[in-house]
Structures are given as structure tokens and as C-alpha cells.
GURO-439895 format. One line per field, with one value per atom (N, C-alpha, C): residue number from 1; chain; x, y negated, z negated; atom name; residue in one letter. Coordinates in nm, 4 decimals, padded with zeros to 6 digits. Last residue first. Layout:
<atoms>
seq	c(NUM / ...)
mol	c(A / ...)
u	c(X / ...)
v	c(Y / ...)
w	c(Z / ...)
atom	c(CA / ...)
type	c(a / ...)
</atoms>
This chain:
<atoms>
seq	c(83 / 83 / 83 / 82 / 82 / 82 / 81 / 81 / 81 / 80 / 80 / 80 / 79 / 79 / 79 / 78 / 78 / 78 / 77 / 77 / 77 / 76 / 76 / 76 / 75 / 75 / 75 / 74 / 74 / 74 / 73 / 73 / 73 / 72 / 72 / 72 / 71 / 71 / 71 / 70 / 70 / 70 / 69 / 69 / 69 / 68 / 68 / 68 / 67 / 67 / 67 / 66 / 66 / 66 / 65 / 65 / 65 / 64 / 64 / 64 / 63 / 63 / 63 / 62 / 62 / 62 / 61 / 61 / 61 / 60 / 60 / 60 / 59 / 59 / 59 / 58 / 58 / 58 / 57 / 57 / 57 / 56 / 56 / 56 / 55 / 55 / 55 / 54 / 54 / 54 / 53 / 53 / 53 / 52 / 52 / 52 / 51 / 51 / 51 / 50 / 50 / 50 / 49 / 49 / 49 / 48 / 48 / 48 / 47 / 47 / 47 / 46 / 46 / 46 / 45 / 45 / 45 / 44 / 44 / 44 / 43 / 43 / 43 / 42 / 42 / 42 / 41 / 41 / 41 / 40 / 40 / 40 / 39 / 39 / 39 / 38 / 38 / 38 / 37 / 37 / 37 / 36 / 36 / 36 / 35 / 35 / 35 / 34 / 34 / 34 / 33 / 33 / 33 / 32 / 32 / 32 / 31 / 31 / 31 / 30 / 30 / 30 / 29 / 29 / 29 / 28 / 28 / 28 / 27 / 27 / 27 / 26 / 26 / 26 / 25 / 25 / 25 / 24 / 24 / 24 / 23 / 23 / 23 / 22 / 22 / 22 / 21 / 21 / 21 / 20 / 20 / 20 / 19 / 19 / 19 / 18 / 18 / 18 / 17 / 17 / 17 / 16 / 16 / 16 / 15 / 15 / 15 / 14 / 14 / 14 / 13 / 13 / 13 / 12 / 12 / 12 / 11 / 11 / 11 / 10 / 10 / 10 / 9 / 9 / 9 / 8 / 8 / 8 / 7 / 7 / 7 / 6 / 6 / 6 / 5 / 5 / 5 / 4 / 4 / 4 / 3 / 3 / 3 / 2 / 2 / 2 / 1 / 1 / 1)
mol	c(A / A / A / A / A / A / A / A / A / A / A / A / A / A / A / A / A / A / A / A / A / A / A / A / A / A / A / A / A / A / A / A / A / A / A / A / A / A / A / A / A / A / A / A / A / A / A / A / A / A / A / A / A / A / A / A / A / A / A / A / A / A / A / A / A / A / A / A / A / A / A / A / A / A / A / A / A / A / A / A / A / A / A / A / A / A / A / A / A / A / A / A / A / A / A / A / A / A / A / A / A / A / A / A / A / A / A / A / A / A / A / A / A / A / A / A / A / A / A / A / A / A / A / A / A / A / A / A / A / A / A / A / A / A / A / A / A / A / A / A / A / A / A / A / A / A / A / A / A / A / A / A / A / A / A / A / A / A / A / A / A / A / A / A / A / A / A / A / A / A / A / A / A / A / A / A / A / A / A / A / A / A / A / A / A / A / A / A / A / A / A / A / A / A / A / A / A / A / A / A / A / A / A / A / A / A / A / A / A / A / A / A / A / A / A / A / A / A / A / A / A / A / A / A / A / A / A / A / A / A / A / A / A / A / A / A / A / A / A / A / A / A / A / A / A / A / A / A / A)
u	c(-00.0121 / 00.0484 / -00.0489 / 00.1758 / 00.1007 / 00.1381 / 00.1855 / 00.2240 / 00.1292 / 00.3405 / 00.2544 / 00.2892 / 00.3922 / 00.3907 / 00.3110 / 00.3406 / 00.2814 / 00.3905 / 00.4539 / 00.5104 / 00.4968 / 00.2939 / 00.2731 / 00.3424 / 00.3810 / 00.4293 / 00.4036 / 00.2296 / 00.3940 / 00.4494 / -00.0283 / 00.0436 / 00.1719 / 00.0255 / -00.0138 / 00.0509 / 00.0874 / 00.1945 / 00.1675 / -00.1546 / -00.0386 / 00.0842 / -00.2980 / -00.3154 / -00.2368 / -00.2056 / -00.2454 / -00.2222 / -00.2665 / -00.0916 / -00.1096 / -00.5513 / -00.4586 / -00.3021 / -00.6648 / -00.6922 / -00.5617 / -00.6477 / -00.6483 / -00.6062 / -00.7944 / -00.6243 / -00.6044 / -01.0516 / -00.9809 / -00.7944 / -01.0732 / -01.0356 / -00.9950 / -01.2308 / -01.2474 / -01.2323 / -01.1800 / -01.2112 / -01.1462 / -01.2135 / -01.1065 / -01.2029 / -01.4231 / -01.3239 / -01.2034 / -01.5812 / -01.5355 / -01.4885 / -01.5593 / -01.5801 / -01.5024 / -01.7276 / -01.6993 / -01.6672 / -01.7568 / -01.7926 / -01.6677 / -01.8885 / -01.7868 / -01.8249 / -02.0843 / -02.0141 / -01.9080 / -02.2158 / -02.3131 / -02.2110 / -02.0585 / -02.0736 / -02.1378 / -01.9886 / -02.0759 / -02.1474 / -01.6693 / -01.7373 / -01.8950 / -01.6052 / -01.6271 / -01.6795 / -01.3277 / -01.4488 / -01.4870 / -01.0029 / -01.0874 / -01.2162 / -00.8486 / -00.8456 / -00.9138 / -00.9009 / -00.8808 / -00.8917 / -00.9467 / -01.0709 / -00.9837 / -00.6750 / -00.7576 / -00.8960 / -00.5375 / -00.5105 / -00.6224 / -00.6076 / -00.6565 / -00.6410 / -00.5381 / -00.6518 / -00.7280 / -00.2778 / -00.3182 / -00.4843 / -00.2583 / -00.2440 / -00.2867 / -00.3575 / -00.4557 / -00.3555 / -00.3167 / -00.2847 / -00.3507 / -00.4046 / -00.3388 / -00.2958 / -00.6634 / -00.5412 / -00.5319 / -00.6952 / -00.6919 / -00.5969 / -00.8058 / -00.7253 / -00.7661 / -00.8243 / -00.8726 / -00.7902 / -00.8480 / -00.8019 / -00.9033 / -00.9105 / -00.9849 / -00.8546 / -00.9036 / -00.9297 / -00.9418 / -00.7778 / -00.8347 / -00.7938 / -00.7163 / -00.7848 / -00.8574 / -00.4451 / -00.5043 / -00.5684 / -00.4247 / -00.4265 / -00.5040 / -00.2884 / -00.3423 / -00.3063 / -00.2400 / -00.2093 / -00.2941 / -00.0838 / -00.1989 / -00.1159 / 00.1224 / -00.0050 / -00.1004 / 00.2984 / 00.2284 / 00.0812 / 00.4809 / 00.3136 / 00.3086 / 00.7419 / 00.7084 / 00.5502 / 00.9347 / 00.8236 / 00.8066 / 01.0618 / 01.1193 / 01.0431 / 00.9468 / 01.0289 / 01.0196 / 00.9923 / 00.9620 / 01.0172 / 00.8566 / 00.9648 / 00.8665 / 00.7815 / 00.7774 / 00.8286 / 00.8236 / 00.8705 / 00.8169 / 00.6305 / 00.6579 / 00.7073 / 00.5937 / 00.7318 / 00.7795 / 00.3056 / 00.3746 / 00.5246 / 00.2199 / 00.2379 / 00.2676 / 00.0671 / 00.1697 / 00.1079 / 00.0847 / 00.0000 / 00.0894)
v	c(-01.3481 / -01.4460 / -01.4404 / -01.1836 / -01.1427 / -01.2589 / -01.1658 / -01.2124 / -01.1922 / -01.0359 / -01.0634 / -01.0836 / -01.0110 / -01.0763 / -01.0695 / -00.7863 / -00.8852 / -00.8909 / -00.5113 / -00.6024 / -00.7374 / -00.2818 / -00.2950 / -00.4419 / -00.2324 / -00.1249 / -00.2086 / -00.4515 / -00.4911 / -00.3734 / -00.3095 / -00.4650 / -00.4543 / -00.1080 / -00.0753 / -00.2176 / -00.2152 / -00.1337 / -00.0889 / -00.3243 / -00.4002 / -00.3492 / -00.1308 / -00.2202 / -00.3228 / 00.0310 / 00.0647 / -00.0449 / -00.1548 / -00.1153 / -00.0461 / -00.1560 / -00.2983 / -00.2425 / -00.0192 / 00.0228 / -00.1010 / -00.0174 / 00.0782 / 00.0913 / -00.2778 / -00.2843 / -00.1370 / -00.3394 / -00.3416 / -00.2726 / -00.6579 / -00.5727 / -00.5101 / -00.8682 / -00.8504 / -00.7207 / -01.0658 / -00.9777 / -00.9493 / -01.4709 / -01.3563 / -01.2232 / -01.6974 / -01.6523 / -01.5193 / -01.6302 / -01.7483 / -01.7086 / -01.3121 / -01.4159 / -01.5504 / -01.0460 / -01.1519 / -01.2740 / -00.7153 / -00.8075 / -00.9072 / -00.4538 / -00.5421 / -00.6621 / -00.2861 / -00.2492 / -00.3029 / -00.3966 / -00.3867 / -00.3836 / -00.6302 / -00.4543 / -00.4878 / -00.8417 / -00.8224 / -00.6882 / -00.8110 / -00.8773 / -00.8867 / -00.4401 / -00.5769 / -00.7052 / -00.2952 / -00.3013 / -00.4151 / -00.3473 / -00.3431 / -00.3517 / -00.3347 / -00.2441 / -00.2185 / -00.5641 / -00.4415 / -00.3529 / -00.7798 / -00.7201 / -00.5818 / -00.8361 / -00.7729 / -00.7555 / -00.8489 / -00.7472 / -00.6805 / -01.0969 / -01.0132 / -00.8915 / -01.2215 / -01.2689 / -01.1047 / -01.2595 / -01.1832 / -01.1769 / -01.4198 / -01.2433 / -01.1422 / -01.6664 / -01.5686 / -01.4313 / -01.6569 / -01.6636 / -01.6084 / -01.6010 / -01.7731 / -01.7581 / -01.4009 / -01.4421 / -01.5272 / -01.2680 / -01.3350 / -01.3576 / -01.0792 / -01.0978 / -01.1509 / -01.1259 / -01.1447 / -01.1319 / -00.7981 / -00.9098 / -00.9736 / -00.7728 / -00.7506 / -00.8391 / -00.8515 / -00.6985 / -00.6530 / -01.0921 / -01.0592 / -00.8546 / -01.1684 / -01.2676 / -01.1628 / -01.2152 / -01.1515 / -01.2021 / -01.2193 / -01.2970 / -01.2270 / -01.2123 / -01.1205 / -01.1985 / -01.3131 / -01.3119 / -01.2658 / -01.2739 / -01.2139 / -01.2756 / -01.3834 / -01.3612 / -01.3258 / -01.6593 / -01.5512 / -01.4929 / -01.9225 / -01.8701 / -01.7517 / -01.9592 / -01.9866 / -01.9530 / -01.6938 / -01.8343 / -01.8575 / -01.4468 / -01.5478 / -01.6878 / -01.2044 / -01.2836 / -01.4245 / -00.9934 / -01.0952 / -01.1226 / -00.6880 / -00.7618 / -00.8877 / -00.6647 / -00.6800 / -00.7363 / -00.5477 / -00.6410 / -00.5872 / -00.6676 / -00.5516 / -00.6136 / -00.7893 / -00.7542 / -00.6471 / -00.7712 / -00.9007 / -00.8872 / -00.5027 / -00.5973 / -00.7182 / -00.2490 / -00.3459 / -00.4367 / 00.1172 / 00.0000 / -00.1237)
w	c(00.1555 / 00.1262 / -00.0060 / 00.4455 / 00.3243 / 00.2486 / 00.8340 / 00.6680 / 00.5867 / 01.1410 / 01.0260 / 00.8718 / 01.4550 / 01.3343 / 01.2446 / 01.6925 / 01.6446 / 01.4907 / 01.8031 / 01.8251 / 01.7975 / 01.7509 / 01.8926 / 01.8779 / 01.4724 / 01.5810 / 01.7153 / 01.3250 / 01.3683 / 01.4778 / 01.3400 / 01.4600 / 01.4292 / 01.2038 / 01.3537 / 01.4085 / 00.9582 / 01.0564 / 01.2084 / 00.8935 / 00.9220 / 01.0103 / 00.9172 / 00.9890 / 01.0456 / 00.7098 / 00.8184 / 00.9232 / 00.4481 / 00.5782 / 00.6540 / 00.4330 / 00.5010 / 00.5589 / 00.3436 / 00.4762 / 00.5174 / 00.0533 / 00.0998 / 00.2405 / 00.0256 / 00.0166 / 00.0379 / 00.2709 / 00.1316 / 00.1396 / 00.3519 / 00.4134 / 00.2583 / 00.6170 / 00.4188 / 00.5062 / 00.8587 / 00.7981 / 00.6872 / 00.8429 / 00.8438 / 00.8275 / 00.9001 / 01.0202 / 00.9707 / 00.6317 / 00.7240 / 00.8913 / 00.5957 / 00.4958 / 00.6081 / 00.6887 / 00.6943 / 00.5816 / 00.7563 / 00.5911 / 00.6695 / 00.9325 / 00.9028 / 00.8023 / 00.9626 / 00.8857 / 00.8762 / 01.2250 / 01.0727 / 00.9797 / 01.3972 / 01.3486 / 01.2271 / 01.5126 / 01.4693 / 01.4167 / 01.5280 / 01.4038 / 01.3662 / 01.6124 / 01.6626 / 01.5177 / 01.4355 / 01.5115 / 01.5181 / 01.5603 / 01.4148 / 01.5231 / 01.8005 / 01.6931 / 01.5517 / 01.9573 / 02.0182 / 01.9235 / 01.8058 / 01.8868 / 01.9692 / 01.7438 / 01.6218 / 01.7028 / 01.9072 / 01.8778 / 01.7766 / 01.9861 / 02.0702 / 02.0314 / 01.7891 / 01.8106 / 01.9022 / 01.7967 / 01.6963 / 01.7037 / 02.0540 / 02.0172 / 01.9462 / 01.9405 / 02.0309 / 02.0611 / 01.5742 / 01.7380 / 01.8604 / 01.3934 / 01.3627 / 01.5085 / 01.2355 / 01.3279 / 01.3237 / 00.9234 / 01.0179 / 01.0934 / 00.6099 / 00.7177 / 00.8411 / 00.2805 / 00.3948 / 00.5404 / 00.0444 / 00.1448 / 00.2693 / -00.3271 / -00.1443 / -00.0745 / -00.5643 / -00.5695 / -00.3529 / -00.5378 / -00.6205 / -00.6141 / -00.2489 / -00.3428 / -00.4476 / -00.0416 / -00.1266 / -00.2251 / 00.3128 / 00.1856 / 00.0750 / 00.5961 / 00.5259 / 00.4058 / 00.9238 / 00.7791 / 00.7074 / 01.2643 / 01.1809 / 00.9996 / 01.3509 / 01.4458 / 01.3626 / 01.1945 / 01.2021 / 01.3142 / 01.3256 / 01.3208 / 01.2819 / 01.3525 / 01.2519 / 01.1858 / 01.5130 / 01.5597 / 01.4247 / 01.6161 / 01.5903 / 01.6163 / 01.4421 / 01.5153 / 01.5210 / 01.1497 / 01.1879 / 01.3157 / 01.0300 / 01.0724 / 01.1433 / 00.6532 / 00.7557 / 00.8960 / 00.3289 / 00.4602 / 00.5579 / 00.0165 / 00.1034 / 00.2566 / -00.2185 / -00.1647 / -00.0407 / -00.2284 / -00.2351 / -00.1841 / -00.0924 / -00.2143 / -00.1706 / 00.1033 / 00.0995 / -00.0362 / 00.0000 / 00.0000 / 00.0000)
atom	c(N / CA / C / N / CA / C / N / CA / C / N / CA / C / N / CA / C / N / CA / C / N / CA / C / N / CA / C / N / CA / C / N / CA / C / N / CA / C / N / CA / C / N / CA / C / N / CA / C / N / CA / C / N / CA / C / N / CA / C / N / CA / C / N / CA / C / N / CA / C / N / CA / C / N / CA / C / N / CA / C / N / CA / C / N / CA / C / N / CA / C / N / CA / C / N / CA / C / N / CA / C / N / CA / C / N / CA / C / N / CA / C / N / CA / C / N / CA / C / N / CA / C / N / CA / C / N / CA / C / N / CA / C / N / CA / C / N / CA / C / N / CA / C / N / CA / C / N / CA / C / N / CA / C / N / CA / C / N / CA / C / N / CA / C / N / CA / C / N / CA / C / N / CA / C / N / CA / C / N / CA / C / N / CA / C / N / CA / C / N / CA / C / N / CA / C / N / CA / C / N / CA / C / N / CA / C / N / CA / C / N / CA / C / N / CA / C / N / CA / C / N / CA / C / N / CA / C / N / CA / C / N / CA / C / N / CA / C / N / CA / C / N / CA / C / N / CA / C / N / CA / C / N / CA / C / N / CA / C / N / CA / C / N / CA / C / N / CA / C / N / CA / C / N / CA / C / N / CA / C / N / CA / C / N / CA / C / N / CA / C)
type	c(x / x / x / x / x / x / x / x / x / x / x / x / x / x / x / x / x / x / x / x / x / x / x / x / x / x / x / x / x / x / x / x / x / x / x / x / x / x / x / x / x / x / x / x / x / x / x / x / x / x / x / x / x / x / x / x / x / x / x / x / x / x / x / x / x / x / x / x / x / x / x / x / x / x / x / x / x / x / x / x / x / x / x / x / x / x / x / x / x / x / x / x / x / x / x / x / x / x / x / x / x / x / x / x / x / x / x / x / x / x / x / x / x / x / x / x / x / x / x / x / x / x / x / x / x / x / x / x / x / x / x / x / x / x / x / x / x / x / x / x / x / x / x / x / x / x / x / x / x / x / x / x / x / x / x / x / x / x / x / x / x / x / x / x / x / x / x / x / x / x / x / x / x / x / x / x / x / x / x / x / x / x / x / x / x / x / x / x / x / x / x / x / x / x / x / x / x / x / x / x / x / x / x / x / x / x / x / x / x / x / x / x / x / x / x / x / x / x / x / x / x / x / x / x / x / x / x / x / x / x / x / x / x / x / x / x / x / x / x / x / x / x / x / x / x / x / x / x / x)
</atoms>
């Protein structure tokens, strides 16, 4: 399960494509790029899925399913942060 100290690789921009924020017991996760934008309609179900939980513009994600997710985008070459 990623933490607070967990790495991820970075290149070389200052944007994260995707960030993942932890508020409690849940995350939110969002894109900050139209990559990360595109990666996340390719691989999380759509936002109007019955079984997706919105909060603003990020998916609510529980901390179970999040390094999955995270390791899938950094595998296909996206950025990402935990903040």
C-alpha cells in the first residue's frame, strides 16, 4: 500500500499527471494533465458509473486499490504524486 514515503519515478516536468491525496481513511485521485486525463478514462471506469464516488473533479479511491493504480500509470510512463 503506498504511504507518504513511497517512490515513484519521476520525469522530468514539474506537473504531475496524476495526484493522489489523502484525506483521512480515502483518497482522492486526479489528473493535472490531459495524459493523466486520458489514462484515467482508459483504466478506471467511466465517471458516470453507478459504482464510481466523486468528490469534485477527483475519484475517491480506497487505499487498498490505489498502488495498483499508481503502478499501472507509472508502468505505462505517467507521473505521479502522493500528497
Amino acid at each position: 500500500m503506498p504511504n507518504a514515503t513511497t517512490r515513484y519515478p519521476v520525469r522530468d516536468r514539474k506537473v504531475a499527471d496524476l495526484v493522489a491525496s489523502f484525506w483521512g481513511s480515502l483518497y482522492l485521485l486526479r489528473a493535472q494533465t490531459p495524459e493523466g486525463e486520458d489514462w484515467l478514462d482508459k483504466h478506471l471506469p467511466p465517471k458516470d458509473d453507478a459504482d464510481v464516488t466523486l468528490w469534485g473533479d477527483s475519484f475517491v479511491v480506497e487505499p487498498r486499490y490505489l498502488g495498483a493504480i499508481m503502478e499501472g500509470a507509472t508502468a505505462d510512463g505517467l507521473t505521479v504524486r502522493l500528497q
